[in-house]
C-alpha positions as CSV (number, residue, x, y, z in Angstrom):
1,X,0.0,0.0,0.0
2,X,1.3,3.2,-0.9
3,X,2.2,5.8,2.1
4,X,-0.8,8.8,1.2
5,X,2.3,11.7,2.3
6,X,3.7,10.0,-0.7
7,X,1.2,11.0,-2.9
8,X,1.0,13.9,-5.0
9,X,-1.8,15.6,-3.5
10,X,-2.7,17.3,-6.8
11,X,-2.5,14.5,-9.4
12,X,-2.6,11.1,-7.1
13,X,0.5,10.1,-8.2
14,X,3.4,8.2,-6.0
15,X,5.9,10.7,-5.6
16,X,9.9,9.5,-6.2
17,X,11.3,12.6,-4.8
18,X,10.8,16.2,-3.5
19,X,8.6,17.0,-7.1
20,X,6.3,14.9,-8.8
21,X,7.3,13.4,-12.6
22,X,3.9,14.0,-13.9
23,X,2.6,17.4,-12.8
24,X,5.6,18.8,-11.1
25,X,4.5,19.9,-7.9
26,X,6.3,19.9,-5.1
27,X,5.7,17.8,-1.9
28,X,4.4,20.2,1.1
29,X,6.9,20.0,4.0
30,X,7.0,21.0,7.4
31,X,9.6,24.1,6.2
32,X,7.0,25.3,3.5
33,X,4.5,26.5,5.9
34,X,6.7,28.8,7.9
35,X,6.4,32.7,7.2
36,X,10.0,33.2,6.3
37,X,9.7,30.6,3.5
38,X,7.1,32.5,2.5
39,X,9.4,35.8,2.5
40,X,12.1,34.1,1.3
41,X,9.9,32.6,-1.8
42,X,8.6,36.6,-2.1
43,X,12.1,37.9,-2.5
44,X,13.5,34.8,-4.7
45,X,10.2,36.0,-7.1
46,X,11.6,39.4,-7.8
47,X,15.0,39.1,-8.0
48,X,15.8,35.7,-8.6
49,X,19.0,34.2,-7.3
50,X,20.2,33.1,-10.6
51,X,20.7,36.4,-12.0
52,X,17.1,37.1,-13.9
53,X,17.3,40.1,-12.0
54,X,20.0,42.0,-12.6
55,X,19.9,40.4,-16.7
56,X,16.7,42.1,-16.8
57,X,17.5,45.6,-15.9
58,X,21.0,45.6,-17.8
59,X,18.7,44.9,-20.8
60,X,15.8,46.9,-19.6
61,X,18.6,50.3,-19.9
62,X,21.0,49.0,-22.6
63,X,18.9,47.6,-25.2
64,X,15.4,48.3,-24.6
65,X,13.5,45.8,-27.2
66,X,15.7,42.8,-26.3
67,X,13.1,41.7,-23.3
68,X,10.3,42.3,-25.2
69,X,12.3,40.7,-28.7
70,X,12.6,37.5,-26.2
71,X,9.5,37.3,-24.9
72,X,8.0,36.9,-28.4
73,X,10.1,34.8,-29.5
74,X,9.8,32.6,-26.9
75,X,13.3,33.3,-24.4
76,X,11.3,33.5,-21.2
77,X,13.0,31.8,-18.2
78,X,16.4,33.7,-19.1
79,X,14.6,36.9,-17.5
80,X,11.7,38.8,-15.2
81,X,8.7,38.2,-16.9
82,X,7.1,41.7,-18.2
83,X,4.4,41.7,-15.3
84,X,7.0,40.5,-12.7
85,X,8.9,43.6,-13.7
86,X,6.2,45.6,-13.8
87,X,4.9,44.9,-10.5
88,X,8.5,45.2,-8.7
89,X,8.5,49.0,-10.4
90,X,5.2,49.2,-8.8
91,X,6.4,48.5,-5.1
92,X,9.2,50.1,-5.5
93,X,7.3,53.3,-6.9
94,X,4.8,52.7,-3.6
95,X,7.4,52.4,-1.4
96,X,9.0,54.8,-2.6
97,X,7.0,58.3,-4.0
98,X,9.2,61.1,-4.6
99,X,7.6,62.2,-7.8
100,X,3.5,61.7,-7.1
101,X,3.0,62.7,-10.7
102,X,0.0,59.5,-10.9
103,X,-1.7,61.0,-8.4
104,X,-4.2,63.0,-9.2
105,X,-6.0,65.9,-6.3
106,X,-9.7,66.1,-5.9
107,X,-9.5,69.6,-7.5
108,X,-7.7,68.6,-11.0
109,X,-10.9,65.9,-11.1
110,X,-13.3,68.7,-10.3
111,X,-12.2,71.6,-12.6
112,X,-8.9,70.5,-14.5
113,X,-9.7,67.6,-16.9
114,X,-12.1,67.6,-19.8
115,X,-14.3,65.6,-17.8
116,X,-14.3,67.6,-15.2
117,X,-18.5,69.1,-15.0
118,X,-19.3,65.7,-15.0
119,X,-17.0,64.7,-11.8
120,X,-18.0,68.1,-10.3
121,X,-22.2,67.5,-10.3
122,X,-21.2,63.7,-9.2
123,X,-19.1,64.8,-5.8
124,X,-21.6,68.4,-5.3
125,X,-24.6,66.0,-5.2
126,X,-22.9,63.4,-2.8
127,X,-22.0,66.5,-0.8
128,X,-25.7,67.6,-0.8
129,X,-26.9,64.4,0.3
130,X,-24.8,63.4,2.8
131,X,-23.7,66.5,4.5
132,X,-20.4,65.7,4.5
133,X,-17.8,68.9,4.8
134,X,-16.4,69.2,1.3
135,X,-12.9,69.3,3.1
136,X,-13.4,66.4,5.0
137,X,-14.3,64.4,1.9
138,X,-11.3,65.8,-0.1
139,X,-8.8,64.9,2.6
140,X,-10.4,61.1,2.5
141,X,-10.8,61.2,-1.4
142,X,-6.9,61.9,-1.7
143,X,-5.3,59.6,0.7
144,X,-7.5,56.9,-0.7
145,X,-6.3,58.2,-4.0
146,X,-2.7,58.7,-3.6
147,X,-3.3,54.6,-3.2
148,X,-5.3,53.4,-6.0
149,X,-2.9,55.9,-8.1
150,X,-0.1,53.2,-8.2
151,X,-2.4,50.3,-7.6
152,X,-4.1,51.4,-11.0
153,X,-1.2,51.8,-13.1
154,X,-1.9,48.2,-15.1
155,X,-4.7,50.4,-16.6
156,X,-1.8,52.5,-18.6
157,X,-0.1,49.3,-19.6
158,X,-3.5,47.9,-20.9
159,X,-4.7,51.1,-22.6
160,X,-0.6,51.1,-24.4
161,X,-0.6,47.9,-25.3
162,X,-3.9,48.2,-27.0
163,X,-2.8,51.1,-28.7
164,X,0.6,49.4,-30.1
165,X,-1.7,46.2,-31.6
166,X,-3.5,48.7,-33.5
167,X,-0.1,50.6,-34.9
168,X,0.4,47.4,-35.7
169,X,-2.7,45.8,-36.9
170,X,-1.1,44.5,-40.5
171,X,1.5,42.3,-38.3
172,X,-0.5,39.0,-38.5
173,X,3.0,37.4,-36.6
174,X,2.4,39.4,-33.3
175,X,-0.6,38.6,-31.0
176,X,-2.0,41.4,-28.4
177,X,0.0,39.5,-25.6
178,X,3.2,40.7,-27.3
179,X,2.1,44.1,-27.2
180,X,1.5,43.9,-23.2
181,X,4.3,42.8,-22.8
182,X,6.6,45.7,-24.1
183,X,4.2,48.0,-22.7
184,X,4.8,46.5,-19.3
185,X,8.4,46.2,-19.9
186,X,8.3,49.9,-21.3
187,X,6.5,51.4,-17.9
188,X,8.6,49.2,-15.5
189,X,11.7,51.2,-17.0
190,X,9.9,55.0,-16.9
191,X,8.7,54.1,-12.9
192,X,12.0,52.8,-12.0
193,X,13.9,54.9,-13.4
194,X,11.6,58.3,-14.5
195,X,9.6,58.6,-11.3
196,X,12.4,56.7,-8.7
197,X,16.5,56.6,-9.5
198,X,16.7,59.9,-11.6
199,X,14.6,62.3,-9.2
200,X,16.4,60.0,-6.2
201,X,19.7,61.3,-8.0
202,X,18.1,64.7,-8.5
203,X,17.6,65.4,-5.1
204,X,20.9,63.9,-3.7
205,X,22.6,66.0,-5.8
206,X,20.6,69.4,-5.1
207,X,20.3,68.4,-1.4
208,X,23.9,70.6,-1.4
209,X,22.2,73.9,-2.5
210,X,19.2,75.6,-1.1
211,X,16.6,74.0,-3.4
212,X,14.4,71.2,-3.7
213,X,13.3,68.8,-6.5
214,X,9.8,70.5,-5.8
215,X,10.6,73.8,-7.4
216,X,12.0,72.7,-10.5
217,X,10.0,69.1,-11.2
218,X,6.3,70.9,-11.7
219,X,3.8,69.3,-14.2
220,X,5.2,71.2,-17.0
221,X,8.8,69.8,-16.8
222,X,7.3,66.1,-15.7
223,X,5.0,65.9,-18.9
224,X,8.2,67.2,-21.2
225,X,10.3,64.3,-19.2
226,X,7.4,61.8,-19.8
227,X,7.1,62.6,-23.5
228,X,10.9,62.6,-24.4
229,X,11.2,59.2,-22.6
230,X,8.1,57.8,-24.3
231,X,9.8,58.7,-27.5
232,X,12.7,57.9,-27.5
233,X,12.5,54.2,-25.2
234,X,9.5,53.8,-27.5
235,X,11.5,54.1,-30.2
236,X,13.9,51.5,-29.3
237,X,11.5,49.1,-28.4
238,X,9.5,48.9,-31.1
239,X,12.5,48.7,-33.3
240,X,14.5,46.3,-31.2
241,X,11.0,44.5,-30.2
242,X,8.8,44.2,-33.6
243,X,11.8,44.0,-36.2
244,X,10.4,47.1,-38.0
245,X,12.3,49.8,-39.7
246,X,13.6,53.1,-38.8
247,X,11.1,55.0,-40.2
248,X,8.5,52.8,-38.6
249,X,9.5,53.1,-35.1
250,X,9.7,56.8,-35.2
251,X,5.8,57.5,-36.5
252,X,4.5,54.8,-34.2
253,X,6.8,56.4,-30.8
254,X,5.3,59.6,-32.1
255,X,1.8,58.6,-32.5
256,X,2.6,57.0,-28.8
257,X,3.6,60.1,-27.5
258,X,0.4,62.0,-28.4
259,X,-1.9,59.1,-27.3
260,X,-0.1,59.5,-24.0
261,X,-2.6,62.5,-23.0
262,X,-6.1,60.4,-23.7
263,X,-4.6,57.3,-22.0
264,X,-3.7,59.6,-18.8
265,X,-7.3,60.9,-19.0
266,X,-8.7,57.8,-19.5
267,X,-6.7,56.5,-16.4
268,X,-7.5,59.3,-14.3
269,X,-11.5,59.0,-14.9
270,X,-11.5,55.3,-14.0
271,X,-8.7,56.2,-10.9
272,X,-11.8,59.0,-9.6
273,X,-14.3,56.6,-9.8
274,X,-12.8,53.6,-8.1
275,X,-11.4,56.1,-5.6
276,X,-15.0,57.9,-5.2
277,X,-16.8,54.6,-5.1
278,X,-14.8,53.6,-2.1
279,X,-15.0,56.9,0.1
280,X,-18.7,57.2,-0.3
């Protein structure tokens, strides 16, 4: 009779060693349960202790459609995946915010964006009914906000990747997954390195004079910074990514450039409405 902690709990099968030969799952010890194998399991998922990590982000900054040239071709295991990236940027982004430029203030909703009269009857109407004091609901609408801000950020990598499958809708060889995935490469390089290590350098740097990153990063400079980054990474990518020609990267990272303002719209309407549906 066979021993049932033997068996592989998934498929039935008798298990010769730690995995099974049929399914591959691994036998559930005493060790596995513990909280730090789950931390350690966490960590080992990000940066990988055979080097996907750091082969990732030497690509990710030296040849920016290589990851993305890989992924569609099949070369997966070799790096992070493009949403394991993407979510690492995220954390680190969460953990650490020194350029909020995703979050978006209960005022720009109200009176900034071309959706605005709409956003403005929705929270004057709440206001009416509940009596809430307007500043009271702002302070609550923003903190909740300043959350769902980074939380929401697979909505741009969605709306990108979209966008790219149609610049490329004659490209019967690419599927939308392919798409994602350089958009979720693409944005894992602009938070960790746009919106963390450059303004991180910025303000070391300054922190010797009298002036802060604050005075000089407004949302004028921050949208010319996006932009040129957009273009120019974009321009890479696709090339590097998509095996297209010079002259077809360059429309399709400029037409990317301008979509940039309706996907940030579109981003910011959704971000006020999950934000607004869980203050009220």
């Amino acid at each position: 009779m066979v021993d049932q902690r033997n068996v592989c709990v998934r498929c039935g099968e008798e298990l010769k060693g730690v995995f099974c030969y049929s399914c591959g799952e691994k036998k559930l010890e005493r060790k596995d349960k513990k909280l730090s194998h789950f931390f350690e399991e966490l960590i080992a998922s990000v940066f990988v202790a055979d080097g996907k990590f750091l082969s990732t982000i030497k690509l990710l900054i030296t040849r920016p459609g290589e990851l993305t040239r890989n992924f569609v071709i099949g070369i997966r295991r070799k790096y992070l995946s493009p949403l394991q990236l993407f979510f690492f940027a995220n954390l680190i982004y969460f953990i650490f915010p020194i350029i909020s430029t995703f979050n978006t203030s209960l005022e720009v909703q109200m009176y900034q964006l071309p959706y605005s009269s709409q956003i403005e009857k929705v929270v004057i109407t709440h206001l009416a009914k509940s009596g809430e004091n307007k500043e009271l609901f702002k302070t609550n609408y923003e903190r909740v906000s300043n959350s769902n801000g980074k939380l929401l950020l697979i909505i741009l990598v969605v709306l990108q990747g979209l966008f790219l499958k149609l610049l490329f809708f004659k490209r019967e060889d690419l599927y939308l997954i392919d798409f994602f995935a350089g958009s979720a490469y693409f944005y894992g390089f602009y938070i960790l390195f746009a919106l963390v290590l450059f303004p991180a350098l910025f303000n070391l740097g300054v922190g010797l004079f009298s002036f802060s990153i604050g005075g000089m990063m407004n949302e004028a400079t921050l949208s010319i910074i996006l932009l040129a980054v957009v273009i120019v990474y974009m321009y890479a990518l696709i090339k590097g990514a998509y095996s297209t020609s010079k002259a077809g990267a360059i429309w399709r990272s400029l037409l990317l450039g301008v979509f940039l303002i309706p996907s940030f719209i579109i981003y910011r309407y959704i971000l006020f409405w999950v934000t607004f549906w869980m203050v009220v």
